[in-house]
N, C-alpha and C positions, 0 to 999 in steps of 0.2 A: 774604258775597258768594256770586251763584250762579253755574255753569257750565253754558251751552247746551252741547246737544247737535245732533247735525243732524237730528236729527227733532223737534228741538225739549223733549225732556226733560229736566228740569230736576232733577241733583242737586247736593247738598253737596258742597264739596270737602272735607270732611273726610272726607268715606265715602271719596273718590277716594285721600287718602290713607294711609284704613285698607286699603285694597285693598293699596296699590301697596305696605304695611309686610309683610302676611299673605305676598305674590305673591316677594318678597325674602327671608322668611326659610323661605320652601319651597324655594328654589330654593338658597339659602345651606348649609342646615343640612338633612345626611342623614339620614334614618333609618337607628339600627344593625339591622345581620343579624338575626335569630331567634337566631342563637348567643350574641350577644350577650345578649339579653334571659335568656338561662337564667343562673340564680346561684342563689346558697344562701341559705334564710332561717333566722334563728335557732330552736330550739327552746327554749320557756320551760318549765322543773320548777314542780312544785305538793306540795311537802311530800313529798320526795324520801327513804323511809324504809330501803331496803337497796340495796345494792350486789355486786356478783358478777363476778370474771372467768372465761373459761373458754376451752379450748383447742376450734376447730373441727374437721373429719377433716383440714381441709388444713393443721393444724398452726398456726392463724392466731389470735389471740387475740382474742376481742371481749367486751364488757363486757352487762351486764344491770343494769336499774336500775328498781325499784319506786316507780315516777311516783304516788305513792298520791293527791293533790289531783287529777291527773288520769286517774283508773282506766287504766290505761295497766301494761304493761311494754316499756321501750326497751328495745332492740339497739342497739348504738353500737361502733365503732370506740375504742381505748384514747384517742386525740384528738379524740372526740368528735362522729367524724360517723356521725348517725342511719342505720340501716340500714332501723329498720322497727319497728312498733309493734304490739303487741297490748291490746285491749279486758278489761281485766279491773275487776270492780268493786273497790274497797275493798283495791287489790291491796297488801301490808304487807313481802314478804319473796317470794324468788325464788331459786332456782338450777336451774342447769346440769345434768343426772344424764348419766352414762358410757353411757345408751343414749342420746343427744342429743336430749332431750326435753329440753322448758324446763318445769319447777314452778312454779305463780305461786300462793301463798295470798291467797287473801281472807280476810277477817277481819270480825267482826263479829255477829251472832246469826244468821247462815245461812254461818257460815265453814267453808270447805272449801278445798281444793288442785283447783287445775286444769292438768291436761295437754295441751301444743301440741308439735308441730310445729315447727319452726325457721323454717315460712313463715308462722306462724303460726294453723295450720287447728287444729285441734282432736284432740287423741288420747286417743281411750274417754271413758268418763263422769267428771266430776269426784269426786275423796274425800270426803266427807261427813265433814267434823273431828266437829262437831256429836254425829252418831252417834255415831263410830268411838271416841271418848274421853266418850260418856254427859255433853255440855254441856248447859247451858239457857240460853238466851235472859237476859237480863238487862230488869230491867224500864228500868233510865236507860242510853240509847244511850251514854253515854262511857263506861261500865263494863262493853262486852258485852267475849265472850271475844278474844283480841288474838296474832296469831302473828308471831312476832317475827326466828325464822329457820328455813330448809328446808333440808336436808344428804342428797341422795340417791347414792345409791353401794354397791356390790355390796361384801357380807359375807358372804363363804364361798360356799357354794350359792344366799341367797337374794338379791334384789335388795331394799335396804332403803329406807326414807325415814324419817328425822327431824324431827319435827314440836318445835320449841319453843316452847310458848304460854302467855300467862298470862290468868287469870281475876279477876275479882273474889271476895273473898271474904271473911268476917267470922270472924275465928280469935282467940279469947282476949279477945274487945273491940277487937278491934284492927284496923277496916276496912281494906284492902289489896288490891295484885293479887298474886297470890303465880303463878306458875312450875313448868314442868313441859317435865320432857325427855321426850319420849315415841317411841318409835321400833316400827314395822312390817314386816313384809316384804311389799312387794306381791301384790296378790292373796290373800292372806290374814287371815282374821279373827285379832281376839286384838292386842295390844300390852304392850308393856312402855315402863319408863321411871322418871325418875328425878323424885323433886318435893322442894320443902320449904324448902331453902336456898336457894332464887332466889329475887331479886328481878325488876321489871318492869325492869330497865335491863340484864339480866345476860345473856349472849349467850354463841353455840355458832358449831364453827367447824370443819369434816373435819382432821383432827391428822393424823398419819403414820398410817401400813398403813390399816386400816380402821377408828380408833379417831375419837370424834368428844369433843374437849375443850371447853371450857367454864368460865364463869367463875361463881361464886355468893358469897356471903356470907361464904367461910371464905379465897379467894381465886383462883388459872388454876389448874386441872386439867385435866393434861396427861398422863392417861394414854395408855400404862402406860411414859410415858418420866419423868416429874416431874412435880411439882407445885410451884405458889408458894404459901405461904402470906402471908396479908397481913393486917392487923388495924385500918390504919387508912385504906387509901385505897377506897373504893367504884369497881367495878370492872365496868362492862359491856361491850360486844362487843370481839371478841378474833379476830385474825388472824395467819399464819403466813409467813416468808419459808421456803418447803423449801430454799431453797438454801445462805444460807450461815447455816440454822435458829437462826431468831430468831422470836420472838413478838411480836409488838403486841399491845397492848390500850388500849382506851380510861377513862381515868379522869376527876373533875372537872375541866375546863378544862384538861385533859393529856391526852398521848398517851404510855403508858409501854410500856417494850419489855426486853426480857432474850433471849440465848441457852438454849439448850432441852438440849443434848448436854452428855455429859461430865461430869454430876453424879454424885456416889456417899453413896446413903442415909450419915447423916441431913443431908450435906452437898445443900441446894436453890437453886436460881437465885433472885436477888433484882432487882424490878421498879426501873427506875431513870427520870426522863423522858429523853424521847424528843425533844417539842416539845411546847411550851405554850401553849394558848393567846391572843391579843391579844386589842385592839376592831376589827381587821379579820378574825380568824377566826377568833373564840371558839370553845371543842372542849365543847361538851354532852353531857353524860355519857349520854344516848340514843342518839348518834348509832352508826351501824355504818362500818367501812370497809374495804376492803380492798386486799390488795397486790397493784401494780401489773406489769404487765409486764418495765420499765424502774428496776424499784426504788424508785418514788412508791408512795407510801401515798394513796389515794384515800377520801374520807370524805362518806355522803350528811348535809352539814349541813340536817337535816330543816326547823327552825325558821326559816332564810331562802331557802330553795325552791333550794340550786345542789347541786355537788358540789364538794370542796376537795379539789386534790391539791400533796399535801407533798411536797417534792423528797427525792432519795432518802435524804441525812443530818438531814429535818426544820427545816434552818437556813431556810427560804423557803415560800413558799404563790403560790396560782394559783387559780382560779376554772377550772373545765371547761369550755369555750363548745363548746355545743350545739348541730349546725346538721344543717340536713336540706338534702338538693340537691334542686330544682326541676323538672329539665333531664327533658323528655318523655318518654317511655319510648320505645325503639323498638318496633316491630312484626315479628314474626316467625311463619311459615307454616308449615305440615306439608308433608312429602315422602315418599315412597316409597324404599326400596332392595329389591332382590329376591335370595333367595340363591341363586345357580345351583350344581346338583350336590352342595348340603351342603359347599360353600366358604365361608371367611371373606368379607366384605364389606366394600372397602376406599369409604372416606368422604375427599372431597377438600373442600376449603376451598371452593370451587365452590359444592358441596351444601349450605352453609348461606349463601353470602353473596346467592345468589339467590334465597333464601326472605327476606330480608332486607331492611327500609325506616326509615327514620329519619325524623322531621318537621322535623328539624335538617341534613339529611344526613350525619350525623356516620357514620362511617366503622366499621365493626362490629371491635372489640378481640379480645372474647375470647366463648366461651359455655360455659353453667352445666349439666351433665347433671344434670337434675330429678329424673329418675328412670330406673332401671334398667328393662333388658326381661326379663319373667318366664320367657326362655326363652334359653339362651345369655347368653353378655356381650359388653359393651364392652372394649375393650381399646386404648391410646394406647402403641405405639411397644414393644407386646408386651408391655404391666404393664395388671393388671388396674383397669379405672377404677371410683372410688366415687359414692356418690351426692352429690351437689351437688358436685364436683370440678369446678373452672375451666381449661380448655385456651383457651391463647392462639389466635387464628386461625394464626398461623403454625405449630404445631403437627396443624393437622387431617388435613395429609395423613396424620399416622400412624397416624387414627383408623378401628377396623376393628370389625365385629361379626363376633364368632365364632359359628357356632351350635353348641347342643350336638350330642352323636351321637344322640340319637331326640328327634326333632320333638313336640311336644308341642301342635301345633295348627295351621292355616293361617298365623297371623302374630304376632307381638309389635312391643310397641312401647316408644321408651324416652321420655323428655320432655327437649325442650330450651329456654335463655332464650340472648337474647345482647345485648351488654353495649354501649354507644357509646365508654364510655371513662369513663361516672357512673355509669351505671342499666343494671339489668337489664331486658329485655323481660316479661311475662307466660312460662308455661309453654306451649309445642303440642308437639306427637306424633310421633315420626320413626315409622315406619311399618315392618317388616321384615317381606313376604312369605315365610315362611319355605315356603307351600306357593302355587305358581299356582291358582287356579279350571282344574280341568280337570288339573292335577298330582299323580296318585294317586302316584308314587312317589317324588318329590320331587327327581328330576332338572334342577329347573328349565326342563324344555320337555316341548308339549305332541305326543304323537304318537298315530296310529291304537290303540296299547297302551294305550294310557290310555280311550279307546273301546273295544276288547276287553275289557278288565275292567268296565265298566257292564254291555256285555250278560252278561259271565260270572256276576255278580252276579244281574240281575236273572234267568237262568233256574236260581237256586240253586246253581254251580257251587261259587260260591267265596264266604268272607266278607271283608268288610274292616272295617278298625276305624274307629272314631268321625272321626276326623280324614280318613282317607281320602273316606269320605261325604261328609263338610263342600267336600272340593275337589272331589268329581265332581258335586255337586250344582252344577250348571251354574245355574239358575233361583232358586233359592234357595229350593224350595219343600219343602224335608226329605225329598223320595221320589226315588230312585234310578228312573229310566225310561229309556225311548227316547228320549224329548225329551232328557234331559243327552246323551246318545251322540250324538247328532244335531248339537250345539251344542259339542260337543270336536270331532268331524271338521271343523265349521265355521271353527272357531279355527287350527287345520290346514289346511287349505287356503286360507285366508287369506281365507272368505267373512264371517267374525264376527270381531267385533274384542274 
């Protein structure tokens, strides 16, 4: 059947009533918010090889995880939400070191250690393993050299790193990758370390004081507190509870553990299980794990791409679910503050929430100091503030820049992000005038004296130093003249702005 129209055009009424279906469920059914639509998407592991916790300056604990299937090292929260990711190749083993740099090895025939940054930028040149321990290249790719764990942390005066890696190698007939403790002090040549008794499964792990323990062939060495001996279970990576000092270690299809204190030669701790294996979370004798914030034992089970965390007496298991949030980033802008007379510089919640936009219009939480100003500090409510330290908004009235007592330049600046309530913003620049253009003595205002010293200058009376020039150079052209004196009066009198 068809339906005239009054001009005569002739459609289908079925068109008429796909219209009038389309025209009802627009008008029916809303579209959600933008807030709405932001959520978290899983993150998926790719042969997930080490694992790491470690303490932030804010005292906060977040995990590190050697995504090696997908050259990657996560940050993640101990529940598993993604903070941030770094590109590394072939990356195999990671830690934490006490100057809060993150160590990621790579591995393989061009294996080296690389140094980042917590935002993950890049800090100095990568360690050359290769070199630094005289390796070669292997000619079959699954036999190149393989590093399996990193232990960095201050011994004595120097700052050290632990490199444990194994090689390929043909010793007696008897093809193998044999193991080597090897340990440096930064920035310097030369190494030591320990080889012979590892095997590829056999793992190291920071022990108390500055002692780095380990397990090999003969069984945990746990200097200079104990040692286990053991003769019949095979025994690779191995972790520490410092608190109420107990050891894990991983064995076949087990996880075995012993107390560490309280022994007295030739009396030794004996390994006893922990939890043991199923068919829902088999414990492969590769895998690494370590302890957890909350008393979980957390384990990268390599060969099915998660991580396993064990509840705290081992009677139960859990799978890690890994998620990354979505939700926009906010936007945030640079501003100015100026220091009048060599005063502190008080900062209002104001000052950052109007440099401030959101694509959500979510509402600004809190913000992250990026970074310090190289001149003076920051200081929140009269303590001195660190770098990447999170102040709530409602806090900022407390936030003040102190300058030091001799100026060290025109301005500094420090960096800030701020937060919606998911995500941080990128880093900008908060700005601190510590000298006006036209402020040679840094009274914060400009007056006819500050013109009398151009000319005193310019007809040789008097000298000034670098920073002084820099503010009276009015033009910006590096020569002290009548044209700057010209252009300070102006600023004065209120003809220049």
């Amino acid at each position: 059947m068809s339906l005239h129209t009054k001009k005569g055009a002739r459609v289908k009424r079925t068109r008429w009533s796909v219209l009038a279906l389309v025209i009802t469920l627009l008008t029916s059914v809303g579209f959600p918010a933008s807030s709405a639509l932001a959520a978290t998407e899983p993150v998926s592991l790719n042969r997930p090889t080490d694992i790491e916790f470690y303490k932030t300056a804010n005292g906060e604990t977040e995990l590190l995880i050697a995504d090696t299937g997908n050259n990657r090292v996560i940050r993640s929260t101990p529940e598993g939400k993604v903070l941030s990711t770094i590109e590394v190749n072939q990356v195999t083993a990671v830690t934490m070191g006490n100057d809060g740099l993150i160590y990621a090895a790579e591995s393989g025939a061009a294996a080296k250690v690389h140094i980042f940054n917590q935002d993950g930028t890049v800090n100095g040149q990568p360690i050359d393993v290769m070199r630094k321990f005289s390796l070669y290249p292997h000619p079959d790719e699954d036999k190149q050299p393989y590093i399996r764990n990193l232990i960095r942390y201050k011994q004595g005066d120097y700052e050290r790193l632990y490199v444990f890696f194994n090689v390929y190698r043909e010793m007696n007939n008897a093809p193998a990758r044999y193991g080597t403790l090897a340990n440096f002090a930064l920035g310097h040549e030369g190494w030591g370390g320990l080889s012979g008794a590892f095997s590829e499964y056999s793992g190291a792990t920071q022990g108390t004081g500055d002692q780095v323990w380990y397990t090999n062939g003969q069984g945990a060495m746990l200097y200079p507190v104990t040692s286990i001996l053991n003769s019949t279970d095979k025994l690779g990576d191995l972790t520490l509870d410092p608190v109420n000092k107990r050891v894990y270690v991983v064995s076949e299809n087990q996880i075995m553990q012993s107390g560490y204190e309280g022994f007295v030669s030739p009396e030794r701790p004996v390994l006893s299980t922990w939890a043991s294996g199923n068919e829902t979370y088999p414990i492969d004798l590769t895998n690494q794990i370590a302890f957890g914030p909350e008393g979980e034992l957390y384990m990268a089970d390599t060969a099915r791409d998660r991580i396993v965390v064990f509840s705290a007496d081992g009677s139960s298991a859990r799978i890690l679910g890994l998620t990354l949030d979505n939700t926009p980033k906010p936007v945030v802008g640079t501003f100015n503050k100026t220091v009048k007379q060599g005063l502190p510089v008080s900062f209002t919640s104001t000052d950052f929430t109007s440099n401030y936009a959101d694509p959500e219009n979510r509402s600004m939480t809190d913000i992250r100091i990026a970074s310090l100003p190289d001149s003076g500090k920051l200081q929140l409510n009269g303590t001195d503030v660190v770098k990447n330290q999170v102040v709530p908004v409602a806090e900022l009235n407390t936030l003040a820049f102190v300058p030091s007592s001799a100026f060290t330049g025109i301005k500094t600046t420090f960096g800030w992000q701020a937060k919606n309530g998911a995500v941080f913003s990128d880093s900008v620049e908060v700005t601190i005038m510590l000298r006006i253009k036209g402020d040679a003595n840094g009274d914060g205002v400009i007056t006819p004296a500050d013109a009398l010293l151009v000319n005193k200058y310019i007809k040789g009376l008097i000298t000034l130093t670098p920073s002084q020039i820099e503010a009276l150079d009015m033009n910006d052209d590096g020569v002290l003249d009548a044209e700057d004196s010209a252009l300070i009066m102006g600023v004065y009198l209120g003809i220049n702005s």
